[in-house]
C-alpha positions in Angstrom: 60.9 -23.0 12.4 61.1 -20.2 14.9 63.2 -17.4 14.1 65.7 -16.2 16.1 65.8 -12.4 17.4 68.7 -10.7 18.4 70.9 -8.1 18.4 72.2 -9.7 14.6 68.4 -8.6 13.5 69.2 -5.4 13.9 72.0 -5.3 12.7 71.1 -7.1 9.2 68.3 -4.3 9.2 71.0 -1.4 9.7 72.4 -3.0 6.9 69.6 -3.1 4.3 69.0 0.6 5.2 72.3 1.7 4.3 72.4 -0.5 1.3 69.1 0.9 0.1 70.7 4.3 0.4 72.4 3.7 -2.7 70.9 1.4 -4.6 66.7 0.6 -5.4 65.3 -1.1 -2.5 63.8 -3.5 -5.0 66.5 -4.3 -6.1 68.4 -4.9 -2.6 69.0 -8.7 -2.3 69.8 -11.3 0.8 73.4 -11.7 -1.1 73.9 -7.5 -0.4 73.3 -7.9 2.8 75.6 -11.1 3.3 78.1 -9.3 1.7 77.9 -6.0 3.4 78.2 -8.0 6.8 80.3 -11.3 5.7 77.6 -13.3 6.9 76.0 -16.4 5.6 72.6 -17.6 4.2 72.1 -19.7 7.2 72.7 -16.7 9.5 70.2 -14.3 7.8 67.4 -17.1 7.2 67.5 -17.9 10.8 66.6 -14.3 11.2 64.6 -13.2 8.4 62.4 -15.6 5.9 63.2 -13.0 2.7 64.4 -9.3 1.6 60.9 -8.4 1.7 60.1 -8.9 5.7 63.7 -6.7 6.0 62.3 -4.0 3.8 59.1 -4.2 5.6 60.5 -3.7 8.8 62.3 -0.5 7.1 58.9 0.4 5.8 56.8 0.1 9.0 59.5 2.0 10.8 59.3 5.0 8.4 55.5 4.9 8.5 55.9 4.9 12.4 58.0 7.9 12.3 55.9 9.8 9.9 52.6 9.4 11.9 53.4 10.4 14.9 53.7 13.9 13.6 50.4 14.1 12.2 48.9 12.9 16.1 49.7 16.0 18.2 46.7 17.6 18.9 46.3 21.2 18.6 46.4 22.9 22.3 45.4 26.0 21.9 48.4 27.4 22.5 49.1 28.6 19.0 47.1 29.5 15.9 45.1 26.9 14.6 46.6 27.6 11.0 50.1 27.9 12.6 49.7 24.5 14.2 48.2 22.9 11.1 51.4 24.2 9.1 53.9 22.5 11.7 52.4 19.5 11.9 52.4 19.4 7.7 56.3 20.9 7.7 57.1 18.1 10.3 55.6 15.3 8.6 57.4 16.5 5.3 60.6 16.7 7.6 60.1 13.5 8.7 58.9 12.0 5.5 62.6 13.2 3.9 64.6 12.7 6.9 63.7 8.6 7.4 63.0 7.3 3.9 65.5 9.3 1.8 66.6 6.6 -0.9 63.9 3.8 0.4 61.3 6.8 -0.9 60.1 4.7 -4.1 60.0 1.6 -1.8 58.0 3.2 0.5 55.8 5.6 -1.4 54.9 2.5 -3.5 53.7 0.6 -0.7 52.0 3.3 0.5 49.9 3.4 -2.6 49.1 0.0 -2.4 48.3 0.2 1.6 44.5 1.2 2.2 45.0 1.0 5.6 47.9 3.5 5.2 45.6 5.6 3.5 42.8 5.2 6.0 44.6 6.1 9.2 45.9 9.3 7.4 42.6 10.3 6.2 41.1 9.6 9.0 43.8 11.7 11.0 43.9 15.0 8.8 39.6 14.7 9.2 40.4 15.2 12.9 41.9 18.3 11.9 39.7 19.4 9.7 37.1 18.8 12.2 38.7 20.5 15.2 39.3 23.7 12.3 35.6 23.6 11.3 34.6 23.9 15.8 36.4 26.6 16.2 35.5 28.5 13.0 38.7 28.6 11.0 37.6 25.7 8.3 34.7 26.6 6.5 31.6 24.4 7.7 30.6 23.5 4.1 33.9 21.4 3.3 33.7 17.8 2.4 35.7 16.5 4.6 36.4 13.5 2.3 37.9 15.3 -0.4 39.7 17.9 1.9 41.3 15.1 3.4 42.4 12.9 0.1 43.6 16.2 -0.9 45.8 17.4 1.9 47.1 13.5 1.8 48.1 13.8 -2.0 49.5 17.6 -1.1 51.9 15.8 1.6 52.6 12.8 0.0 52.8 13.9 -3.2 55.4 16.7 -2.6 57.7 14.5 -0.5 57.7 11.8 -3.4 58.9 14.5 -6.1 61.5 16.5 -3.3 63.0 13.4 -2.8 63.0 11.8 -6.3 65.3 15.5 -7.6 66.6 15.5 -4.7 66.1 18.9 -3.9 67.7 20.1 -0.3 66.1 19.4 2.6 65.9 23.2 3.6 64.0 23.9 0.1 61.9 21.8 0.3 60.8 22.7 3.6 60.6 26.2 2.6 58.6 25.4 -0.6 56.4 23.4 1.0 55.3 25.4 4.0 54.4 28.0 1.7 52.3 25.9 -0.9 50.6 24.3 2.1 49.8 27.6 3.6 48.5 29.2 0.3 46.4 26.3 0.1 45.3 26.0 3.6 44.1 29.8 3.4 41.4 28.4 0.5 39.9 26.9 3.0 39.2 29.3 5.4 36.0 30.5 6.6 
């Protein structure tokens, strides 16, 4: 049966997301959403075949978000390290601002998507790359374990800010200074 999308789907998504804001998203069932919008079965299944193709449109939207503040490329405009450290702080700011609650739903998935892992590998090596051309990497790093490092860094921070909930603004500040202390180990 073909599904039906509409303006409802969003609105059944809007729904989830609040809902997950105060409750585990693995926990978050059809009947919370049916509740929350006085809805029935037949109205969501039309829409959606479970919970989990909901939460994976939450999921896909985060990751969306996220990633496309790791792909601006350096101009040349600014420092290299300065540009680096922005592009960390925003993903960190990004990372807090759209998962919030969802962050265990998310950063579980995440563990358990290689391609997730892949892209962002693959995009922090770009960095790491364009840092060793101009000379501000050294030319000796391996590039694989700079990057699963850097990806654990970011990931790993946002994961614990989140789960004590620490302020946004601290973590930000926290953070930009961890990832700077670590990004000037690496210099040439």
């Amino acid at each position: 049966m073909e599904r039906i999308r509409d303006e409802l789907c969003e609105q059944i998504v809007s729904a989830a997301e609040r809902l997950a804001q105060g409750k585990d998203p693995g926990k978050l069932t059809v009947r919370d959403i049916l509740n929350e919008m006085g809805i029935t079965n037949r109205v969501f299944y039309n829409r959606f075949h479970s919970i989990e193709e909901v939460l994976a449109i939450l999921y896909a939207r985060s990751v969306s978000a996220v990633r496309k503040s790791l792909s601006i490329p350096w101009d040349g405009t600014t420092g290299f390290e300065e540009h680096v450290r922005a592009v960390a702080v925003r993903t960190l700011e990004l990372t807090y601002d759209s998962r919030g609650n969802l962050c265990r739903y998310v950063f579980e998935a995440d563990s358990l998507s290689s391609s997730n892992f892949h892209w962002w590998t693959a995009e922090i090596k770009k960095l790491i790359a364009e840092g060793e051309k101009i000379g501000y990497f050294r030319e000796e790093l391996d590039e694989d374990a700079v990057s699963y490092s850097i990806w654990c860094f970011i990931r790993g921070f946002a994961a614990d800010a989140i789960a004590r909930k620490l302020p946004r603004e601290t973590a930000v500040n926290q953070f930009a200074y961890g990832f700077g202390c670590f990004l000037k180990g690496l210099k040439a």
